[in-house]
matplotlib code that plots the C-alpha trace (Angstrom):
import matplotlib.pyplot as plt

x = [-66.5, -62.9, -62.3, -64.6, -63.0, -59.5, -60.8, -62.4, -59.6, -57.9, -60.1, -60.0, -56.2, -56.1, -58.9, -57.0, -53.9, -55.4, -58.6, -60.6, -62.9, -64.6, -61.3, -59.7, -62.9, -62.7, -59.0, -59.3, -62.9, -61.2, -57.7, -56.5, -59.2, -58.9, -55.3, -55.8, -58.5, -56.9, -54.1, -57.0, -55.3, -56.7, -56.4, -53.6, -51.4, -51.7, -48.2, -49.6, -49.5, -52.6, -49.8, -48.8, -52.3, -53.0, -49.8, -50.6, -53.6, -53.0, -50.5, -53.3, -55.0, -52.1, -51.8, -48.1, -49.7, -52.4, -55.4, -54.2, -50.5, -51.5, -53.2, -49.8, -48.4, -50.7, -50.3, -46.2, -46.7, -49.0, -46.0, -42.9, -44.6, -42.5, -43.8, -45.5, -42.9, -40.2, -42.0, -42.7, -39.0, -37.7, -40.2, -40.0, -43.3, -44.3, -47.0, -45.4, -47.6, -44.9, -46.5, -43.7, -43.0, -46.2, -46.8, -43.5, -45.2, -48.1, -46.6, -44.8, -48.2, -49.8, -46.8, -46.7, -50.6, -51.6, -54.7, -55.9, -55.4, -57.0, -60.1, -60.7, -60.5, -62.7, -65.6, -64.1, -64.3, -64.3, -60.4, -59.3, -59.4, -57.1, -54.9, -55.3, -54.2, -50.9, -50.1, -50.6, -48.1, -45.4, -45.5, -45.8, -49.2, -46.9, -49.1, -51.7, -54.6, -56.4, -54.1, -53.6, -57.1, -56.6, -53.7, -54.6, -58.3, -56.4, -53.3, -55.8, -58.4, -55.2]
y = [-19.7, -19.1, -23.0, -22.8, -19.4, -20.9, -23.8, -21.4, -19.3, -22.0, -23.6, -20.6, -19.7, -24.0, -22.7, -19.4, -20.9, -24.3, -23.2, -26.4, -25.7, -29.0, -31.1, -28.5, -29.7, -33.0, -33.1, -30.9, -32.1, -35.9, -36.6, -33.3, -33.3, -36.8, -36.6, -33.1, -34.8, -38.4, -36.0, -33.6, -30.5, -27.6, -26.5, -23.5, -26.3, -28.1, -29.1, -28.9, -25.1, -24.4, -24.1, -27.4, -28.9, -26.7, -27.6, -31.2, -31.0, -29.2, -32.3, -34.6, -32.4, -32.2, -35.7, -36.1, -37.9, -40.3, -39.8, -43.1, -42.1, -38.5, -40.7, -41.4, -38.1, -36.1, -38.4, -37.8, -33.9, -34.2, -36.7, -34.8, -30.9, -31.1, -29.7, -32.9, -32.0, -33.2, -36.2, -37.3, -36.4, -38.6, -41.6, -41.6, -41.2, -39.4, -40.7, -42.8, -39.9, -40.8, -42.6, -44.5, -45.8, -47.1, -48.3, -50.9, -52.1, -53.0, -54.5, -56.6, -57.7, -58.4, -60.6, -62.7, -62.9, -64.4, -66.8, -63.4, -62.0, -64.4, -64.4, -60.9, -60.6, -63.1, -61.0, -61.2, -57.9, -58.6, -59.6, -55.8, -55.3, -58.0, -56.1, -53.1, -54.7, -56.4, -52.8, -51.1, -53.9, -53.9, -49.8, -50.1, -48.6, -45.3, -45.9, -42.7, -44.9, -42.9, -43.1, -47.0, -47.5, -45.3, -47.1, -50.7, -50.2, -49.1, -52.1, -54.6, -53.9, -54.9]
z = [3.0, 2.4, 1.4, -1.1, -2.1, -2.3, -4.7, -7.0, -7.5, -7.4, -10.4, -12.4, -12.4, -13.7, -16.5, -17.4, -18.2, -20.1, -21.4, -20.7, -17.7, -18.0, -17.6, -14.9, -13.2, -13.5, -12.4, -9.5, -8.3, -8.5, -8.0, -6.2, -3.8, -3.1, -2.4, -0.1, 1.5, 2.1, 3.9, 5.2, 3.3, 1.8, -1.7, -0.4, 1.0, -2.4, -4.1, -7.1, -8.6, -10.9, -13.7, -13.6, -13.4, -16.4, -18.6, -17.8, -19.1, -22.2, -22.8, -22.4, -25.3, -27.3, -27.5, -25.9, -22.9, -22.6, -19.7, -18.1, -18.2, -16.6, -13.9, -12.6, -13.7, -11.5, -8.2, -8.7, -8.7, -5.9, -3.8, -5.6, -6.7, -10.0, -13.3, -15.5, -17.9, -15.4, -14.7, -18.2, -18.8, -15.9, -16.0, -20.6, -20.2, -24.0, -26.0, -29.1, -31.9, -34.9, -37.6, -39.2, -35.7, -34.8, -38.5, -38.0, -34.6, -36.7, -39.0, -37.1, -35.1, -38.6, -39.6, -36.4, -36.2, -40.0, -38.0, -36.5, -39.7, -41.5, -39.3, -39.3, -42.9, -42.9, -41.2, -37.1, -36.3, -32.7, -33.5, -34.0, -29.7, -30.0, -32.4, -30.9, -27.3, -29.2, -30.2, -27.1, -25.5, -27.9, -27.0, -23.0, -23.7, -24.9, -28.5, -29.2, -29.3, -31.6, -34.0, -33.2, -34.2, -37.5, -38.8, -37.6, -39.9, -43.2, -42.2, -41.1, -44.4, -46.4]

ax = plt.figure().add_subplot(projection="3d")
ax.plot(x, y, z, "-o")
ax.set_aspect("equal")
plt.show()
C-alpha cells in the first residue's frame, strides 16, 4: 500500500531527526492525521515536513514548550507550514524555565494568599492545586510546570 508506505517513511524520517519514536507516533498517529484526514489528504500532501514535527518535539523535551502549547503550535504549522520555531517566535510562546523569574511569581502569590497559606501549613494539602493554578495564571500558563511544582513545595513548606 503506498499510503501506508508514505506514513512510514514519513514516521521514520520524524524519529531519525528527534529520536523519540513513541512521541513521533503519538503526534503523527493524532493530530497530523486528523488534520490530513479532516481535509482527506495524504501524508505527501502534508504541510508539515517531518523536520519540523521533529524539532517541535525535541522542544517539547527540552522543556522550551509545554505539550498543551505545542497543541496549538502543531495546528499553525499544519494551517501556515512554518517551522515551530517561527511560530513560538511570532505568537511569544516559550516556556517561562528561569528560576528567579518564576520564584518572584511565587512569591508574590504566597504574599497575597496568607489564608491559603495559612491553611496549607496547617495540613491542606489539597490547597497547593490552588497555588499551582495562581502560578500558571500569573504566567499565561508559559510556567514549566515541573519546575512550578518544585519551587512552590520548598516556598510553600516555608
Amino acid at each position: 500500500h503506498t499510503a501506508d508506505k508514505a506514513l512510514a517513511n514519513y514516521y521514520e524520517e520524524v524519529v531519525k531527526l528527534c529520536s523519540q519514536p513513541k512521541a513521533a507516533s503519538n503526534w503523527i498517529m493524532g493530530d497530523v492525521m486528523r488534520f490530513l484526514n479532516e481535509e482527506k489528504k495524504s501524508i505527501r500532501e502534508c504541510p508539515i515536513t517531518a523536520k519540523s514535527l521533529a524539532d517541535m518535539i525535541r522542544l517539547i523535551e527540552e522543556g522550551t514548550i509545554s505539550g498543551k502549547m505545542a497543541k496549538e503550535i502543531v495546528e499553525d504549522m499544519y494551517k501556515t507550514g512554518k517551522s515551530p520555531q517561527t511560530i513560538i517566535e511570532e505568537k511569544g510562546l516559550v516556556q517561562i524555565t528561569d528560576e528567579g523569574e518564576l520564584i518572584k511569581s511565587i512569591t508574590s502569590i504566597i504574599e497575597a494568599n496568607p489564608g491559603q497559606l495559612a491553611d496549607y501549613r496547617g495540613g491542606k494539602e489539597k490547597l497547593f492545586g490552588f497555588f499551582v493554578g495562581q502560578v500558571m495564571k500569573a504566567t499565561k500558563g508559559k510556567a514549566n510546570p515541573q519546575l512550578v511544582n518544585d519551587l512552590l513545595k520548598k516556598m510553600l513548606a516555608g
